[in-house]
C-alpha positions as CSV (number, residue, x, y, z in Angstrom):
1,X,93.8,82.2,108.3
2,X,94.0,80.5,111.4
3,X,91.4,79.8,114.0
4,X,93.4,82.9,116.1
5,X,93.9,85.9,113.7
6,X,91.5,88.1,115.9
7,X,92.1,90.2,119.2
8,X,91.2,88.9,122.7
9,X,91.8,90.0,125.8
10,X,92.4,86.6,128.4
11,X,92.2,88.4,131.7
12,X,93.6,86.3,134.3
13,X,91.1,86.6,137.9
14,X,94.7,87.4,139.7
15,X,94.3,91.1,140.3
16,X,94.1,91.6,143.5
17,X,92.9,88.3,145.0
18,X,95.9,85.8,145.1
19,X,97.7,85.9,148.3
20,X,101.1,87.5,148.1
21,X,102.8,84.4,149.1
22,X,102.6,81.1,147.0
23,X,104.1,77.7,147.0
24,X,106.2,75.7,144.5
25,X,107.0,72.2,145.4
26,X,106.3,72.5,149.1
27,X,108.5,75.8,149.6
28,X,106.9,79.3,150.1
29,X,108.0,82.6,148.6
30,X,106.7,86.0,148.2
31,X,105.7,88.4,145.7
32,X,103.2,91.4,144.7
33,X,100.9,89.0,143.0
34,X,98.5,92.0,142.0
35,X,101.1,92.9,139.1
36,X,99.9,89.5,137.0
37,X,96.9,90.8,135.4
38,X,96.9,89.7,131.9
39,X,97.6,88.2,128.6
40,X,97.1,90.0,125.6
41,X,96.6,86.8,122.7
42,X,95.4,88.3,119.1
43,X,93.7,85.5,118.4
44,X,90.0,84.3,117.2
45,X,88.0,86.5,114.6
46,X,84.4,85.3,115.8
47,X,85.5,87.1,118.9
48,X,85.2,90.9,117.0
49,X,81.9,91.8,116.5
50,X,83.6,95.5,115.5
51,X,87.3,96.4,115.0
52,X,87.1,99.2,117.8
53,X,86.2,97.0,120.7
54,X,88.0,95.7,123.3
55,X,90.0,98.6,123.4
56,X,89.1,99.5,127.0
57,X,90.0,96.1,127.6
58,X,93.7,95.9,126.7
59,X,94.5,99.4,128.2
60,X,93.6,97.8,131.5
61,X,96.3,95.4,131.1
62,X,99.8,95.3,132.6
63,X,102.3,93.6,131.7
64,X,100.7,92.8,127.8
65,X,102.3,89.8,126.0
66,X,101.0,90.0,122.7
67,X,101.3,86.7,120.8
68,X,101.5,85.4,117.3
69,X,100.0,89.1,116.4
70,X,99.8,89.9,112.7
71,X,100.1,93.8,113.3
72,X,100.2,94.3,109.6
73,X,97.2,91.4,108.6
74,X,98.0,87.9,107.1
75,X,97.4,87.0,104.0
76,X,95.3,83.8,104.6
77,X,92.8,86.2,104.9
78,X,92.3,86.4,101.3
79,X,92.3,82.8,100.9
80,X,89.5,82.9,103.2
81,X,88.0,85.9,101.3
82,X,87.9,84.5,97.9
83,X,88.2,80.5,98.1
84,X,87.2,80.0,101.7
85,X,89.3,77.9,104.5
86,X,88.0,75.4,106.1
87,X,90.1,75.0,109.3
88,X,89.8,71.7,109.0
89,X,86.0,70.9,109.5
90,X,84.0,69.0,107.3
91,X,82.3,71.5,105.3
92,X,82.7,72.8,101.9
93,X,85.3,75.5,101.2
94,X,82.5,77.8,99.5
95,X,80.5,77.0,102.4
96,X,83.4,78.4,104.6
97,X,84.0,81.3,102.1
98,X,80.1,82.5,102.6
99,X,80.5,82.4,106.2
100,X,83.7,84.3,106.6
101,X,82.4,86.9,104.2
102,X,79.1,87.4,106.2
103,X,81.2,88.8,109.2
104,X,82.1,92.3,109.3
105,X,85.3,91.6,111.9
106,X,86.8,89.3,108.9
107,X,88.6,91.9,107.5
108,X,90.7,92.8,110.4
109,X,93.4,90.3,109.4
110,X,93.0,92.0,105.8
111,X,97.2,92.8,104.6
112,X,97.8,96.4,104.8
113,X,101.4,98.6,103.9
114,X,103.1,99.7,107.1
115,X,103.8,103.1,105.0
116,X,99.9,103.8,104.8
117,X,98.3,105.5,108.3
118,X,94.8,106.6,108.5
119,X,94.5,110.1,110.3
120,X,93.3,109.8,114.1
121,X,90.4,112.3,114.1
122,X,89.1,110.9,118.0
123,X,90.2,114.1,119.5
124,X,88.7,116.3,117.4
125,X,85.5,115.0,118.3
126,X,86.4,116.4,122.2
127,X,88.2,119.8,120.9
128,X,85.9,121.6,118.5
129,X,82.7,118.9,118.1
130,X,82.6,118.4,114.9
131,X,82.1,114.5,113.5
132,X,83.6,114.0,110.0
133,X,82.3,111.2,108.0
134,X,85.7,109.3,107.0
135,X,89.1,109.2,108.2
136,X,91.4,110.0,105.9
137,X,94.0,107.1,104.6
138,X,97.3,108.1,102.9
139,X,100.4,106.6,102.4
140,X,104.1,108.3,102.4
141,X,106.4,108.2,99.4
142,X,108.1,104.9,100.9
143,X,104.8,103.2,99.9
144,X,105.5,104.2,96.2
145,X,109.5,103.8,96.7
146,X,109.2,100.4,97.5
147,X,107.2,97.4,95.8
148,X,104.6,95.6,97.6
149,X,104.0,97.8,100.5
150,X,106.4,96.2,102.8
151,X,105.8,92.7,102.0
152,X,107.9,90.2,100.3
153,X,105.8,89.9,96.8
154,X,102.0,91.3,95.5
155,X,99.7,89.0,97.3
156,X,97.4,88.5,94.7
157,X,97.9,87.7,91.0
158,X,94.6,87.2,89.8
159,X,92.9,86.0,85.9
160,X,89.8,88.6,84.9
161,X,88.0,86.7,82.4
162,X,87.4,89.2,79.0
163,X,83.3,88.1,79.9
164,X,82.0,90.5,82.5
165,X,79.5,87.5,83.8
166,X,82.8,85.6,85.1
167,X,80.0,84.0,87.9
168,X,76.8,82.7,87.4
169,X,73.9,81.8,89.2
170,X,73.2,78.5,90.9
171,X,70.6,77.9,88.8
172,X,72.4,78.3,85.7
173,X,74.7,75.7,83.7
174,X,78.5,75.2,84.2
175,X,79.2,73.8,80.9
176,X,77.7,77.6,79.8
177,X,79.8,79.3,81.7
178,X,82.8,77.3,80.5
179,X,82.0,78.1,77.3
180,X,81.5,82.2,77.8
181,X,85.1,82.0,79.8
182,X,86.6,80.3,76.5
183,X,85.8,83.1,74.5
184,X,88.8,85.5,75.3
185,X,92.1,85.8,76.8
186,X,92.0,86.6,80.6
187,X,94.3,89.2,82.0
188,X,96.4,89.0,85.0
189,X,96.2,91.2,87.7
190,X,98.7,91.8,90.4
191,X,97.4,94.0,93.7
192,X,99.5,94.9,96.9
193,X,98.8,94.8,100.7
194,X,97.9,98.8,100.1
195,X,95.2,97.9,97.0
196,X,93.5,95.2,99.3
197,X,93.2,97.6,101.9
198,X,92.0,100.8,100.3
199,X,89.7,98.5,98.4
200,X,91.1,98.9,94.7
201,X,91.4,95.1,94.4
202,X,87.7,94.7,95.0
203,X,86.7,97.4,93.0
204,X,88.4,95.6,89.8
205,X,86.7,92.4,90.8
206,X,83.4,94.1,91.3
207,X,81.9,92.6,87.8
208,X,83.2,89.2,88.1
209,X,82.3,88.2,92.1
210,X,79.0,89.3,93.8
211,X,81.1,89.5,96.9
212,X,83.0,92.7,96.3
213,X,80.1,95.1,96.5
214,X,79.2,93.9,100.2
215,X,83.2,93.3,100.9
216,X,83.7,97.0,100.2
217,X,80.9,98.6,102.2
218,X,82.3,96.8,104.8
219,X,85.5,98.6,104.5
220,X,84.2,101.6,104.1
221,X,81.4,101.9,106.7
222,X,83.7,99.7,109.5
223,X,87.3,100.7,108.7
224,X,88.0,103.7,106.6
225,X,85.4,105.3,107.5
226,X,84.8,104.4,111.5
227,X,84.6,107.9,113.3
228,X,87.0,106.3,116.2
229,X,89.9,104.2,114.7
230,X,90.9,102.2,111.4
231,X,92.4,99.3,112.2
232,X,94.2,98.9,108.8
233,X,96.7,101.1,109.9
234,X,100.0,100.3,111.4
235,X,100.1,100.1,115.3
236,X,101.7,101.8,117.8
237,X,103.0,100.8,120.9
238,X,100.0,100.2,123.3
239,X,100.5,102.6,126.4
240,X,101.3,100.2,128.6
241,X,103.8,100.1,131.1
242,X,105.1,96.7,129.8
243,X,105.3,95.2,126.0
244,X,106.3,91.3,125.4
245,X,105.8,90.7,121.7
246,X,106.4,86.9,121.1
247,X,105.8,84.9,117.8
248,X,107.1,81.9,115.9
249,X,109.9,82.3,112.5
250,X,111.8,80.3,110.2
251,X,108.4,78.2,109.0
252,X,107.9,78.0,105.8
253,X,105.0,80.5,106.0
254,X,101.8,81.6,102.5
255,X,102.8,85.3,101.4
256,X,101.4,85.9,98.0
257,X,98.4,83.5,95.8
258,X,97.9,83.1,91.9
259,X,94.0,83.0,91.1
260,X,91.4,82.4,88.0
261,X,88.2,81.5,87.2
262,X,87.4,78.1,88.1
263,X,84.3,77.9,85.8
264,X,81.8,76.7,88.9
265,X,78.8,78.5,90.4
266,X,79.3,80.9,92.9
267,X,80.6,80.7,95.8
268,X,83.2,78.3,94.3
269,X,84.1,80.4,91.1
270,X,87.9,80.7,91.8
271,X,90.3,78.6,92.4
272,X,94.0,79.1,93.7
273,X,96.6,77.7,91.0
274,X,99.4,78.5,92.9
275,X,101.2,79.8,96.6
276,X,103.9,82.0,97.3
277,X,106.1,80.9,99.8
278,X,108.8,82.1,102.0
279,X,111.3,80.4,104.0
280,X,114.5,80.7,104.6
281,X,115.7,83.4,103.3
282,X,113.8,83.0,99.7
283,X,110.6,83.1,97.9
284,X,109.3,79.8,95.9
285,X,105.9,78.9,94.5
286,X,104.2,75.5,95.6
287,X,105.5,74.3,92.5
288,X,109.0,74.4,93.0
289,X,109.7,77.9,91.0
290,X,111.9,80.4,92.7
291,X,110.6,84.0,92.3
292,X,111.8,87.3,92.8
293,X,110.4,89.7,95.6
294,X,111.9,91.3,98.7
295,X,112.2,88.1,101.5
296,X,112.8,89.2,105.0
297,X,115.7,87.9,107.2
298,X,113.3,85.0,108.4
299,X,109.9,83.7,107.2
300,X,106.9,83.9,109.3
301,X,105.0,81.0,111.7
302,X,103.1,79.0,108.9
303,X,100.1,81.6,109.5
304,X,101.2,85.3,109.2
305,X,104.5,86.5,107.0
306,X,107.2,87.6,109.1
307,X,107.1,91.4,108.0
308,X,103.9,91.3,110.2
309,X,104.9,89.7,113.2
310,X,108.2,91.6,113.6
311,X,106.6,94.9,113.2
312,X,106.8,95.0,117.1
313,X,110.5,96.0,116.7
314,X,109.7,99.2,116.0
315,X,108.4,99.7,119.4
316,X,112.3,99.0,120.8
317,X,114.5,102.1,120.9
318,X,117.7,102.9,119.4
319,X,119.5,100.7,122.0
320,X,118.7,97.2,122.3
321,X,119.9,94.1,124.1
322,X,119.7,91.0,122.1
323,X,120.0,87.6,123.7
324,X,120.2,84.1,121.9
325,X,119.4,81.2,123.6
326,X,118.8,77.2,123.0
327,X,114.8,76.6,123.7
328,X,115.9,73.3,125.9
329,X,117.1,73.1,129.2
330,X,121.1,74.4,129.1
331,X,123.4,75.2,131.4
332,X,124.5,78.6,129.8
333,X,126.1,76.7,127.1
334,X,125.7,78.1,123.4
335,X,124.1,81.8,125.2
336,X,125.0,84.5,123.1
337,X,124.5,87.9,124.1
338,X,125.1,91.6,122.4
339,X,124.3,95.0,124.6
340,X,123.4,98.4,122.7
341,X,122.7,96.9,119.7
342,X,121.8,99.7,117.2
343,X,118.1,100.1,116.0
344,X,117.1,102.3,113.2
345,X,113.4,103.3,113.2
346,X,111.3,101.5,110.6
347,X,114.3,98.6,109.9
348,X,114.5,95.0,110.7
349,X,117.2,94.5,114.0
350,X,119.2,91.5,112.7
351,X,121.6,89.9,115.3
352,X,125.0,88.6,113.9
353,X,125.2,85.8,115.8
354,X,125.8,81.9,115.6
355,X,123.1,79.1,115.3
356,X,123.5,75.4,115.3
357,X,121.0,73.5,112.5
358,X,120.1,71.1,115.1
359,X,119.3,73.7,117.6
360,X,115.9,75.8,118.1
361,X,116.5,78.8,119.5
362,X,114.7,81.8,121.0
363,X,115.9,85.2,120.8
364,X,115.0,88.2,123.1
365,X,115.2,91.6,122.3
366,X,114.8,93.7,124.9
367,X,114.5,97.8,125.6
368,X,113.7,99.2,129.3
369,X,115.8,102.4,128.8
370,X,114.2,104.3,125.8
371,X,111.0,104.9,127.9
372,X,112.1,105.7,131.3
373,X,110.1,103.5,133.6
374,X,109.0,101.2,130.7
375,X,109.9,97.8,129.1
376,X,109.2,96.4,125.5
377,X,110.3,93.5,124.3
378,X,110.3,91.0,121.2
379,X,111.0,86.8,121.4
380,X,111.3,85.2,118.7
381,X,110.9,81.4,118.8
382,X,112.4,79.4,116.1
383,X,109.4,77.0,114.7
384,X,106.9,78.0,116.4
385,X,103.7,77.3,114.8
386,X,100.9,79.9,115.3
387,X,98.0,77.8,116.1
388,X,100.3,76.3,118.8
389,X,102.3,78.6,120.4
390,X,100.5,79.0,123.5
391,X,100.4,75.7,124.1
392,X,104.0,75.4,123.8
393,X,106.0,74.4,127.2
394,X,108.7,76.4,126.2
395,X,107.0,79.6,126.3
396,X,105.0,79.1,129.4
397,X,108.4,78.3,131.3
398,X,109.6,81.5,129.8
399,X,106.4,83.8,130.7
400,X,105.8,82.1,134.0
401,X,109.3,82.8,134.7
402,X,109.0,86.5,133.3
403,X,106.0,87.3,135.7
404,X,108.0,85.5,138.5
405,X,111.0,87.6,138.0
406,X,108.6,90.8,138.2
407,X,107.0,90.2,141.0
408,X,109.7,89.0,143.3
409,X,110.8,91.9,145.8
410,X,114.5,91.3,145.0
411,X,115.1,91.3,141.7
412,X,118.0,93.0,140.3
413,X,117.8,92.9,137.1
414,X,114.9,94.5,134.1
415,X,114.9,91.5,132.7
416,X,114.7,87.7,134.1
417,X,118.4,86.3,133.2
418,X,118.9,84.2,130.4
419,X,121.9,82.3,131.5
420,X,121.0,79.3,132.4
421,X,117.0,77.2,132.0
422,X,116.7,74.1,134.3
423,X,113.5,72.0,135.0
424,X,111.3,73.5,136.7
425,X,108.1,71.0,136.6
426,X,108.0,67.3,137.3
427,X,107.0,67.2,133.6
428,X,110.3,68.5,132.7
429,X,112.6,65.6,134.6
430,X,113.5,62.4,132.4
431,X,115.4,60.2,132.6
432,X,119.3,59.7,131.3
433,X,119.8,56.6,130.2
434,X,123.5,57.0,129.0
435,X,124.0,57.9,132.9
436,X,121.4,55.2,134.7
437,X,120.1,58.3,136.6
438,X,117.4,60.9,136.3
439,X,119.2,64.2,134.1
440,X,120.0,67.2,135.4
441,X,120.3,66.1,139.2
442,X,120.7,69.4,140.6
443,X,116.9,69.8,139.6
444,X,115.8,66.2,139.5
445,X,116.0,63.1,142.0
446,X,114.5,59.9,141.4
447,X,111.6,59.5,143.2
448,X,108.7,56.8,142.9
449,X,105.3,57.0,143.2
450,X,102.6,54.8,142.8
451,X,101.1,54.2,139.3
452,X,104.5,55.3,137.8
453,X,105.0,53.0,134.0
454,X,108.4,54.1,133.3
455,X,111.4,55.3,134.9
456,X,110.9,58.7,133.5
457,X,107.9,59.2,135.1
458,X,109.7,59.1,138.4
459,X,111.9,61.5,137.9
460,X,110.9,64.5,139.7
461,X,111.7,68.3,140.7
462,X,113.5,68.7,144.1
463,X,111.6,70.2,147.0
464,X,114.4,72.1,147.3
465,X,114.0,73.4,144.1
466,X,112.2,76.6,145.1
467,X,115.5,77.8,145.9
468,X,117.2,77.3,142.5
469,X,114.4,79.7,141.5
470,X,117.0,82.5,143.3
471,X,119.4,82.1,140.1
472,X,116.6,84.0,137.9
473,X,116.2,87.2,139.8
């Protein structure tokens, strides 16, 4: 889990109150700055009190860039569920566990398959009045064609001890519960994204962890069976005029845990033996051992599996424009670009194109003719981390660019161009020592200014720069 696997919506106080005129490095140009109204960042589960708020909230916003989203849950989540994850902070892991439990919105991030939908009965609660109970979840036959409901491997292979009392109380004594454990063979369970879902992997852990019982009344009362929406469901495209899906891949990212009985006290009564990993291509346990399963064409962000993140692509039509580009600064070297790419629904788009080890790219997918008057699109950033994409100078350049390019009266293109990236913030000049000379001097002069330690520091954008802004339109 990371401390942003929950939805927000950041509203930026833009709407209608900026000038339409702005300034960048002492020059002026124009724009309709009422069209930057938001960023949509699924991030932070204390945010969710229930999974059906802030709905209202990201309908209102235009253009949506949805970041780092696990559409189809991460699987830290049950690291969190049964084990606990601390984030970091100094407290104990069962501790952490308790908490995370104790909150209903926790199991919003829970894994579900991408074949299973839950049927939408809002509008029958307009058309004839009637208020059923539960929604109804069902999965097509590619759920039970396919292993693992869409993800690379089970998620959780867990030990049931043969003794029902697997946990017991704090009062009672560990060296008595190591002895009950020791009495028969455990079994090894495996379970899906779909079984955690519809709750069968808590039901067969209902004996052994006092959990369960409240862990599945909150998936029933607050998921399967809210009257509005269950959010273990696969999304659709948010009606919105504008879609910018952007995550991190090719980290080596958790898909799939080994668990038993670790003989202590609840909350701490299991313990993870072992991680599934993907990267690269490949699935591999912490301990070295290569595995068989179904790994996508990348691996995820170190947070959420990359069959999650990239479920965005099935909001691009059959046609598709797929650009590669270095993340640095470039000149339009190494810019690799395909038109009309064919997209099948419900399959991966995988670009044949080059890539240099050395290099981190980012690659743009982009559709703004399958939905007349409409644009989605999907970036993917190579090494990315979740917890620090938006932080990342490399996408700001590429969003404040993208909301530049929209608002600016004479664009001509969908799309902001891709061909070329130059500096566009004093904090992007340096300076070239191979050359004696601040780099890329079409952007860059030299220019000193008191309290500057290093020659870098004085290296700053051109006032004239504003107009090198043009080449982006």
């Amino acid at each position: 889990m990371s401390s942003g696997l929950k939805l927000i919506a950041v509203v930026f106080a833009v709407v209608g109150v900026l000038d339409k005129t702005a300034v960048v490095n002492g020059s002026q140009f124009t724009g309709d700055y009422s069209k930057l109204s938001g960023i949509i960042i699924p991030d932070h589960a204390e945010c969710k009190s229930r999974p059906d708020s802030g709905l209202s909230a990201i309908t209102e916003l235009d253009p949506g860039y949805i970041t780092g989203a696990p559409l189809l849950g991460s699987v830290q989540t049950v690291e969190a569920t049964l084990s606990g994850f601390t984030f970091g902070l100094p407290v104990p892991e069962g501790t952490a566990r308790l908490m995370f439990n104790s909150f209903g919105s926790s199991l919003w991030m829970t894994p579900f398959s991408e074949y299973c939908t839950s049927e939408n009965v809002y509008s029958k609660h307009f058309s004839s009045g009637r208020r059923k109970k539960h929604n109804v979840y069902h999965c097509d036959d590619l759920e039970y064609r396919f292993n693992y409901s869409g993800f690379p491997t089970n998620i959780i292979n867990i030990e049931i001890p043969s003794v029902v009392e697997a946990y017991p109380s704090f009062e009672d004594e560990m060296q008595a519960n190591l002895s009950k454990v020791g009495c028969g063979v455990p079994t090894q369970l495996s379970f899906s994204a779909r079984e955690i879902a519809d709750g069968t992997f808590f039901k067969a852990i209902e004996d052994y962890d006092p959990d369960s019982k409240r862990l599945l009344y909150q998936l029933d009362k607050l998921y399967h069976g809210d009257p509005v929406m269950n959010p273990l469901t696969p999304w659709e495209r948010p009606p919105l005029k504008n879609i910018f899906c952007i995550y991190g891949v090719d980290s080596r990212t958790e898909v799939g845990y080994y668990f038993a009985p670790s003989g202590k006290p609840y909350p701490d009564n299991w313990i993870m033996t072992d991680v599934v990993y993907e990267f690269e291509g490949s699935l591999y346990t912490r301990s070295g051992n290569l595995i068989e399963g179904n790994p996508g064409a990348a691996s995820g962000d170190e947070t959420v599996p990359y069959n999650s993140l990239s479920y965005c692509k099935n909001w691009l039509g059959p046609k598709v424009n797929i650009t590669r580009t270095p993340q640095s600064e470039h000149e339009g070297e190494d810019v690799q670009v395909h038109l009309d790419v064919e997209h099948h629904p419900g399959a991966d788009i995988i670009p044949n194109m080059t890539r240099s080890p050395r290099v981190k790219y980012i690659t743009y997918y982009e559709d703004s003719e399958s939905l007349p008057g409409q644009r989605t699109a999907v970036w993917e950033l190579d090494k990315a981390n979740h917890r620090n994409i938006v932080r990342s100078p490399i996408l700001m350049r590429e969003l404040w660019l993208e909301m530049w390019h929209d608002i600016h009266p004479d664009k001509k293109s969908k799309f902001v161009t891709k061909g070329k990236r130059g500096p566009l913030r004093d904090e992007d000049c340096y300076w070239d020592y191979g050359k004696a000379r601040c780099a890329w001097p079409e952007y860059c002069e030299y220019r000193y200014v008191f309290g500057d330690v290093h020659l870098g520091q004085s290296c700053r954008v051109r006032s004239s720069s504003a107009d090198l802004l043009l080449s982006y339109v």
